[in-house]
C-alpha positions in Angstrom: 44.0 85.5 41.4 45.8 82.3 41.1 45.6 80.2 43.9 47.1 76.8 44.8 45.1 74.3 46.2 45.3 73.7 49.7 48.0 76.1 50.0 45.2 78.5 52.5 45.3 75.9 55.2 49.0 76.3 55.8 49.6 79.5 56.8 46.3 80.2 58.3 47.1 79.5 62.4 43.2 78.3 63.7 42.5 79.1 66.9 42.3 75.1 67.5 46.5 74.9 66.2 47.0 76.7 69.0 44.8 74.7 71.4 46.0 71.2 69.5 48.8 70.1 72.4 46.6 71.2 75.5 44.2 68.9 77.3 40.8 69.6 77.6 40.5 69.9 81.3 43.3 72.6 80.7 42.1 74.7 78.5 38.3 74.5 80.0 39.9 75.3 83.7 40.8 78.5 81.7 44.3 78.5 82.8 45.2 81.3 80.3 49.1 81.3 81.2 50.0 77.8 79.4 47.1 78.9 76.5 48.3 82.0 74.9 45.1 81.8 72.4 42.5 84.7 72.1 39.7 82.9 72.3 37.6 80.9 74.6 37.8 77.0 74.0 33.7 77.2 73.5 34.8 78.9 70.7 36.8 77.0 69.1 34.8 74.2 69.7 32.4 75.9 67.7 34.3 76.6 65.1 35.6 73.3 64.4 32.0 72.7 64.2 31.1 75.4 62.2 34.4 73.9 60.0 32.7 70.3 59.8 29.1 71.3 58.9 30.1 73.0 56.3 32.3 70.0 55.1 28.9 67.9 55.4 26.8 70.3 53.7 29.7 70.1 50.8 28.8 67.0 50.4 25.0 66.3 50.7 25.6 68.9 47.5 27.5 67.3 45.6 25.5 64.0 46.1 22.4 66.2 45.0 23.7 67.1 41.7 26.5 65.1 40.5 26.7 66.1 36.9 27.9 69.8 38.3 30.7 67.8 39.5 31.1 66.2 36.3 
């Protein structure tokens, strides 16, 4: 499987695309008419979190063991 790099991002819609637009206060007053999203803005929060540890852990490895980046 031959894939392109950073070609995944594009075409996969996050549940925070479809939040990005809203305010906060909207989407936590749960007014579900303007959000058409699925999920829960908890949620999202934590998967943007989920997203960013798991940039961070990324790179605490690659600062452990630089010659597997060489």
């Amino acid at each position: 499987m031959s894939h392109e790099i950073g070609v995944h991002k594009k075409h996969r819609i996050t549940s925070a695309d479809r939040f990005r637009g809203q305010t906060f206060q909207r989407v936590a007053s749960g007014t579900r008419d303007i959000i058409t999203a699925t999920k829960k803005w908890a949620e999202v929060q934590h998967e943007m979190l989920s997203l960013k540890a798991k940039r961070i852990k990324h790179r605490r490895n690659r600062r452990k063991d630089p010659d597997m980046w060489a």
